[in-house]
Each structure stands twice: as structure tokens, then as C-alpha cells.
Backbone as ProteinMPNN parsed JSONL, in Angstrom:
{"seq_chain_A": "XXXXXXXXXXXXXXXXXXXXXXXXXXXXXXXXXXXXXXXXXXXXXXXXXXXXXXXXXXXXXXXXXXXXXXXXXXXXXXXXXXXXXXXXXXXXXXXXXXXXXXXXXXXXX", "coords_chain_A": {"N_chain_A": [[0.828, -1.166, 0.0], [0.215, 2.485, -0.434], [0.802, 5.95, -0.1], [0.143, 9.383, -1.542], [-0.124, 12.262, -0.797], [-1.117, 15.632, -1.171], [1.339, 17.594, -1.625], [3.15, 16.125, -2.851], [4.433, 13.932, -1.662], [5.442, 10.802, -0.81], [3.945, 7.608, 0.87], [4.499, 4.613, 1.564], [4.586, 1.201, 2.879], [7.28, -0.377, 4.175], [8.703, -3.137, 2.56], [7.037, -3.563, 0.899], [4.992, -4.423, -2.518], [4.482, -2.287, -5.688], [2.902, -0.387, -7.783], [4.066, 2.366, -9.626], [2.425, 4.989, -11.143], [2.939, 8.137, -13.458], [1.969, 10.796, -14.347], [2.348, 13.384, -16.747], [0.889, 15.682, -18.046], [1.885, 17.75, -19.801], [3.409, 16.903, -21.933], [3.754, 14.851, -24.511], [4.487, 11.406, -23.868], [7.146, 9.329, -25.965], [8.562, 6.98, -28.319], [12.356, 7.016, -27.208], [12.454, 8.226, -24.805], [13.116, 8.886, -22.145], [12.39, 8.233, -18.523], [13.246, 8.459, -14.864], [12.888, 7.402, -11.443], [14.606, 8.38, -8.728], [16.033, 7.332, -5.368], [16.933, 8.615, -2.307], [19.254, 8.975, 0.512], [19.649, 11.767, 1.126], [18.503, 15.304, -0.608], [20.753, 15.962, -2.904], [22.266, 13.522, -2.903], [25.287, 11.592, -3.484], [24.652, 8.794, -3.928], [22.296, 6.598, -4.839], [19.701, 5.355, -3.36], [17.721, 3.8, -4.224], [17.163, 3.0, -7.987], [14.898, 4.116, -10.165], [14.044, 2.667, -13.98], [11.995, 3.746, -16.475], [10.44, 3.077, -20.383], [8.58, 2.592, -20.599], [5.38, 3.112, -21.613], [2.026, 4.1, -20.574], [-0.087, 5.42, -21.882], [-0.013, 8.232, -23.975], [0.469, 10.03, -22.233], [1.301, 9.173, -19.759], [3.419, 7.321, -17.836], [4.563, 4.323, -16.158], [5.817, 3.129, -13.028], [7.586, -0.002, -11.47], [7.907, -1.491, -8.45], [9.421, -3.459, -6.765], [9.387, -5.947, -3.719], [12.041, -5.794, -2.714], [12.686, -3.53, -3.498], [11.439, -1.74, -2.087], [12.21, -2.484, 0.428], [13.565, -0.646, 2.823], [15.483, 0.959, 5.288], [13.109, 1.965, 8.525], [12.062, 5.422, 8.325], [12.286, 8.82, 6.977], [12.977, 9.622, 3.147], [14.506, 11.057, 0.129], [12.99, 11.744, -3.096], [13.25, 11.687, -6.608], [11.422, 12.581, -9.967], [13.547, 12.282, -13.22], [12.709, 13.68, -16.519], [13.882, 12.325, -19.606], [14.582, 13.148, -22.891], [13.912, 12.496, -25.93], [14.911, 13.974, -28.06], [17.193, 14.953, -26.533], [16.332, 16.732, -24.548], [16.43, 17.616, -20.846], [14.584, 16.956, -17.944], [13.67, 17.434, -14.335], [10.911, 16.136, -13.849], [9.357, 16.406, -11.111], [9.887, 16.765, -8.063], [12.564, 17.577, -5.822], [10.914, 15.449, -3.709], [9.847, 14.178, -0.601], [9.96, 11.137, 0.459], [8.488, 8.421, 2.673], [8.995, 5.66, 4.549], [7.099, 3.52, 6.327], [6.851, 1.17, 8.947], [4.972, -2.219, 8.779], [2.723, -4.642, 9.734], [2.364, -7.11, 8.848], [5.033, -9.425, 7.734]], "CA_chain_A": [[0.0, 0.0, 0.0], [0.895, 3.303, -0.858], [-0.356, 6.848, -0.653], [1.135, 10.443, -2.704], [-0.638, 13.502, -0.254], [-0.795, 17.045, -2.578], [2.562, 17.316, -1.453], [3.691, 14.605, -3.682], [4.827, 12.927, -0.64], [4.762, 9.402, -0.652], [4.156, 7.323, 2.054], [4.705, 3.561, 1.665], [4.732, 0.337, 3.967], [8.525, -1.404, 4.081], [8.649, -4.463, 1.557], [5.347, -3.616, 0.05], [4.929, -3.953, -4.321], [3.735, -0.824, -6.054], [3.167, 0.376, -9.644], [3.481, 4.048, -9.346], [1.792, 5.944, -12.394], [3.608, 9.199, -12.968], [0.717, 11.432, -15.455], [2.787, 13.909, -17.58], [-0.16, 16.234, -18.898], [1.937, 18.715, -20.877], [4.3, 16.287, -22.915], [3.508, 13.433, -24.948], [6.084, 10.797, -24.12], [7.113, 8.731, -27.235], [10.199, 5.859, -28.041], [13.328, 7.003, -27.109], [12.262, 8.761, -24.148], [13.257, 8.055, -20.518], [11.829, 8.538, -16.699], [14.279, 7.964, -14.277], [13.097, 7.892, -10.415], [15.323, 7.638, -7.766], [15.167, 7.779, -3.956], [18.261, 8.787, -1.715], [18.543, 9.596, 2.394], [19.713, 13.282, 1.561], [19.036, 15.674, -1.49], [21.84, 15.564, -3.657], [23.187, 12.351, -2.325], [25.661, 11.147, -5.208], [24.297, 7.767, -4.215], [20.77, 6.404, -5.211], [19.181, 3.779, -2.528], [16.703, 2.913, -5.252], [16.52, 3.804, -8.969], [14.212, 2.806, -11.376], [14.431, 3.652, -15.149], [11.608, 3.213, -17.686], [10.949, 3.622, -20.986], [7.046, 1.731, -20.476], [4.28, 4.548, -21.351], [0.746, 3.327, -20.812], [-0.283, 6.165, -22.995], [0.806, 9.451, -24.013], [1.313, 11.06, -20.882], [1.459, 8.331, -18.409], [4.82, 6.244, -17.12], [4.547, 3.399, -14.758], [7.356, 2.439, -12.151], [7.305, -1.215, -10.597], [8.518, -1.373, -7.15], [9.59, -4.656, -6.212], [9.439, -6.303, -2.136], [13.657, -5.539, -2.335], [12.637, -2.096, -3.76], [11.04, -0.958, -0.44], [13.356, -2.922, 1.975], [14.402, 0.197, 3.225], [14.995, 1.486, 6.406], [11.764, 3.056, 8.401], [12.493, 6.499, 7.657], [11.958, 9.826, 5.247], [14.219, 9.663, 1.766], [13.634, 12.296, -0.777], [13.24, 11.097, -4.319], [12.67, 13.096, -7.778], [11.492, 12.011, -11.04], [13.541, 13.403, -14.366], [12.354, 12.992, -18.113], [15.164, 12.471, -20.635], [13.933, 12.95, -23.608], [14.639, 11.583, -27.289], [15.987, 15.006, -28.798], [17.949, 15.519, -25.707], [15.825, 18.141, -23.511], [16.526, 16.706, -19.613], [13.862, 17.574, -16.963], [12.892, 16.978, -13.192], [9.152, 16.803, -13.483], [8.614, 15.687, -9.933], [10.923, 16.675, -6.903], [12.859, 16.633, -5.1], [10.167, 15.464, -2.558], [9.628, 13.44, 0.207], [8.694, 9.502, 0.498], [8.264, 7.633, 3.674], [8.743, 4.334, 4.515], [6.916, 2.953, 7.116], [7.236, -0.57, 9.237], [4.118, -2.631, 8.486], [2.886, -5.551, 10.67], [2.872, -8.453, 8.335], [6.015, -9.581, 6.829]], "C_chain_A": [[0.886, 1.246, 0.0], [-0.18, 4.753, -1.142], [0.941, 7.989, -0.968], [-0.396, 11.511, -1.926], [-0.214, 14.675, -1.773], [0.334, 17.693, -2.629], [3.582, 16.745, -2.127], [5.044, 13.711, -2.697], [4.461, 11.723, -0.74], [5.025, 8.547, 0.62], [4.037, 5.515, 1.875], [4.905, 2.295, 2.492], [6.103, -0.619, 3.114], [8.384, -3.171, 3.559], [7.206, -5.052, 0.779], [5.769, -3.157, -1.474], [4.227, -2.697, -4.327], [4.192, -0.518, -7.399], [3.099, 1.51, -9.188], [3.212, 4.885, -10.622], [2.376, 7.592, -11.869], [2.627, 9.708, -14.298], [1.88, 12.877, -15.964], [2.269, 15.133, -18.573], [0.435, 17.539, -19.665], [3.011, 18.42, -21.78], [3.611, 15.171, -23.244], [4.675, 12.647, -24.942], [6.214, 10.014, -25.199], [8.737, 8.051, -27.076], [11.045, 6.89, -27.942], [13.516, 7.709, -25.446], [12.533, 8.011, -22.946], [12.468, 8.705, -19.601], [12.387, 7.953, -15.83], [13.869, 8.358, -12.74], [13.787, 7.4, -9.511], [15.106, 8.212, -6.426], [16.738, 7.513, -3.36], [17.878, 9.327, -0.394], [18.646, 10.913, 2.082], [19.065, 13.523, -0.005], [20.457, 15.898, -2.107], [22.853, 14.84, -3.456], [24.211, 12.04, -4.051], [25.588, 9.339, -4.865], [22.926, 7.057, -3.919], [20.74, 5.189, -4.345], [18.679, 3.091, -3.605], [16.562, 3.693, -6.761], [15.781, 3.093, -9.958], [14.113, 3.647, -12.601], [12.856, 3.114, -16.47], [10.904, 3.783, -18.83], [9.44, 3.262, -21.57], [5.901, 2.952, -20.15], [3.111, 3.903, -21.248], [0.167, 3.997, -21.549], [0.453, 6.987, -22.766], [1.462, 10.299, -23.196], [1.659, 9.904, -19.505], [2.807, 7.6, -18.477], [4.251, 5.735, -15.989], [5.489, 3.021, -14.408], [6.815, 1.647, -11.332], [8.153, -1.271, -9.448], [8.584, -2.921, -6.678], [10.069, -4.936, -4.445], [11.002, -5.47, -1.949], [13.908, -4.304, -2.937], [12.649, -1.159, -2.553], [11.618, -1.627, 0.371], [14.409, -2.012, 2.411], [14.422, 0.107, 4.551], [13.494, 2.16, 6.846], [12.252, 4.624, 8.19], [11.778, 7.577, 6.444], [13.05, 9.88, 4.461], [13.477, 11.115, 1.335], [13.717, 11.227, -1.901], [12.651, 12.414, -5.616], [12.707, 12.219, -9.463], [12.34, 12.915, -12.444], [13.478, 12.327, -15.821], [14.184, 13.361, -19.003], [14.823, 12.474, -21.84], [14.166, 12.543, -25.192], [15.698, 12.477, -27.959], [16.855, 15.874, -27.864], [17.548, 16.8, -24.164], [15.781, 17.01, -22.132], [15.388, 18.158, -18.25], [13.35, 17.602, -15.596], [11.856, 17.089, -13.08], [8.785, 16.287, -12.467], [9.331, 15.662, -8.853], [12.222, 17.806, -6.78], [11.513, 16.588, -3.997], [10.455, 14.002, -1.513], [8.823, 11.623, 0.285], [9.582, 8.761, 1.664], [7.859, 6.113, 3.655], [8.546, 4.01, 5.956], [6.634, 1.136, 7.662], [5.081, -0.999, 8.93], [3.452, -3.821, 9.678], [2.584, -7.003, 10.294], [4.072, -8.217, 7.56], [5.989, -11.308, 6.272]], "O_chain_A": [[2.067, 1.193, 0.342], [-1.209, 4.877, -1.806], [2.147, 7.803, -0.804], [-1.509, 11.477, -2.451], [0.5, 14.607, -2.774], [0.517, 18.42, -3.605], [4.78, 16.933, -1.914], [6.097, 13.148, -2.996], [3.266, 11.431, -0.77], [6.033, 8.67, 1.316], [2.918, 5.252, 2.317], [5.966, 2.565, 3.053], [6.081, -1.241, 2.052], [8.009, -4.131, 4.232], [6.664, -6.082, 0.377], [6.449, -2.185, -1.803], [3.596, -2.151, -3.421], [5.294, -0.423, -7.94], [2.214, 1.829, -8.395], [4.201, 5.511, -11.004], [2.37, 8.13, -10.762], [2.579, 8.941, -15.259], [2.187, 13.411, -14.898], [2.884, 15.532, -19.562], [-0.364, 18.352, -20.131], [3.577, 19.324, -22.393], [2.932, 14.543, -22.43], [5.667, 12.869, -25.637], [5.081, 9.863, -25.657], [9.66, 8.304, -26.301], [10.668, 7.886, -28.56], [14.632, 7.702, -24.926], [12.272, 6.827, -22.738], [11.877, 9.738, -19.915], [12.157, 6.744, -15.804], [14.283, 9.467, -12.4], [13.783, 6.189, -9.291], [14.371, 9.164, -6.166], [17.523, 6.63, -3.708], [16.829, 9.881, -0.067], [17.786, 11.581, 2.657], [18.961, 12.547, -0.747], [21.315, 16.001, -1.23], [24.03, 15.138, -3.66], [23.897, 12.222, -5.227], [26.371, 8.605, -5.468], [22.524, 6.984, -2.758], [21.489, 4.22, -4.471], [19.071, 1.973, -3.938], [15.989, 4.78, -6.837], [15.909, 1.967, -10.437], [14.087, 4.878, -12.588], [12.955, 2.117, -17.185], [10.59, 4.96, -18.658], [9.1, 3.544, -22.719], [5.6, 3.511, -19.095], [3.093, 2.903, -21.965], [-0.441, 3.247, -22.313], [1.337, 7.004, -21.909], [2.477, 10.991, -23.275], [2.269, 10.148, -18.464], [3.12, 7.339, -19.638], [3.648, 6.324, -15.092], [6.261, 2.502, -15.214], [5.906, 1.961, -10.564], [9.334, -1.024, -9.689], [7.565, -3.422, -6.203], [10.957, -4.251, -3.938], [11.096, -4.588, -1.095], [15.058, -3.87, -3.007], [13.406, -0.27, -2.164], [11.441, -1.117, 1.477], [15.62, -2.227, 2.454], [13.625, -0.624, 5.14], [12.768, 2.727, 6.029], [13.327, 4.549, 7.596], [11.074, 7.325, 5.465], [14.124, 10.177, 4.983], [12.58, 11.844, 1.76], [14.293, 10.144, -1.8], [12.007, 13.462, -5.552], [13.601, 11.535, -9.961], [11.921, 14.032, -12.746], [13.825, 11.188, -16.132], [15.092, 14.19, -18.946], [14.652, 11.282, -22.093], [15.313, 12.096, -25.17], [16.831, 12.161, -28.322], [17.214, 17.03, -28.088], [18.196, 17.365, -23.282], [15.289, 15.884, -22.21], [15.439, 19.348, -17.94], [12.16, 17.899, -15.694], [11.422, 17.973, -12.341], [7.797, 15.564, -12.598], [9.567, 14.523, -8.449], [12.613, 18.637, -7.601], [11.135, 17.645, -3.492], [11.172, 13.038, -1.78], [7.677, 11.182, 0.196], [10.795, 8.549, 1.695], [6.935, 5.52, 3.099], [9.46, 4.126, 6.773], [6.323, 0.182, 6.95], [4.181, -0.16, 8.918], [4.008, -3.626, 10.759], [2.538, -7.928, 11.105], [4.276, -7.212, 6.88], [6.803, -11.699, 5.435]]}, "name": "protein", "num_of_chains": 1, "seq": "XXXXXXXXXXXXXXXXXXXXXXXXXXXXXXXXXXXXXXXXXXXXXXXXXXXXXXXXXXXXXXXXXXXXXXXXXXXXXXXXXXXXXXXXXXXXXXXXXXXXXXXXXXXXX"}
């Protein structure tokens, strides 16, 4: 489980799956195009706890990122994380961060 306040805080339970739909409404993404999010303890850590890269549009504006159990096996804790577009003819963008995502303990494992 998994929630994204207006904040674009996310708040997550430790070794829980998650597709996260990232909506895009003033680019159309198209092949060659990337979305790259990653999640680190500080801003501008130069090393990524978790990154995920993909290149999987469900349509025009949408990207989905799969979060696997050994995705969220973080510490409990707040990271930051930030999404950026890369785009085919080179334009690079952060559309999403840096913000905040929380991982909290759960009580099944």
C-alpha cells in the first residue's frame, strides 16, 4: 500500500509492491524517451538507494514504475526522491521533486 498527499509525498509500507503511475499532462512521451526515479537519504546524495528507469508509457502522458518487495526494503524512515524525463531530442527535466517519500514498518512480513 501506498499513498502520494498534494505534497507529492509518498508514504509507503517497508517491503510492500507498487506500480506508481507518474501522469505527464503537458508532454507526450514517445520511443526514445526516458523517466528515471530515484530515492536517496539526503538531497543531492551522489548515491541512489533505489533507482528505477523506464521507458514503459501506458499512454501518451502516463509512465509506470514497478517497485519490487527488495525495492522498499528500506529502512523506516523519510528519503527524498525526484522524477527526471530524458527525452529523445535531448531536452533533460525533473518533473517531480525533489520530494519526500516515507517508509513505514508494516505488521505483516
Amino acid at each position: 500500500m501506498y499513498t502520494i498527499d498534494e505534497n507529492k509525498k509518498i508514504t509507503i509500507v517497508k517491503k510492500d509492491t507498487a506500480y506508481i503511475s507518474v501522469v505527464l499532462p503537458n508532454y507526450d512521451l514517445k520511443e526514445g524517451d526516458t523517466l528515471t526515479f530515484t530515492i536517496a537519504r539526503e538531497k543531492e546524495s551522489q548515491e541512489p538507494l533505489v533507482q528505477k528507469v523506464t521507458t514503459d508509457f501506458a499512454t501518451d502522458h502516463i509512465a509506470v514504475f514497478y517497485f519490487s518487495s527488495q525495492d522498499t526494503n528500506l529502512d523506516k524512515g523519510t528519503y527524498y526522491y525526484d522524477i527526471q524525463l530524458n527525452t529523445s531530442d535531448g531536452w533533460v527535466d525533473t518533473v517531480i521533486g525533489p520530494a519526500k517519500i516515507k517508509v513505514i514498518e508494516g505488521v505483516t512480513y
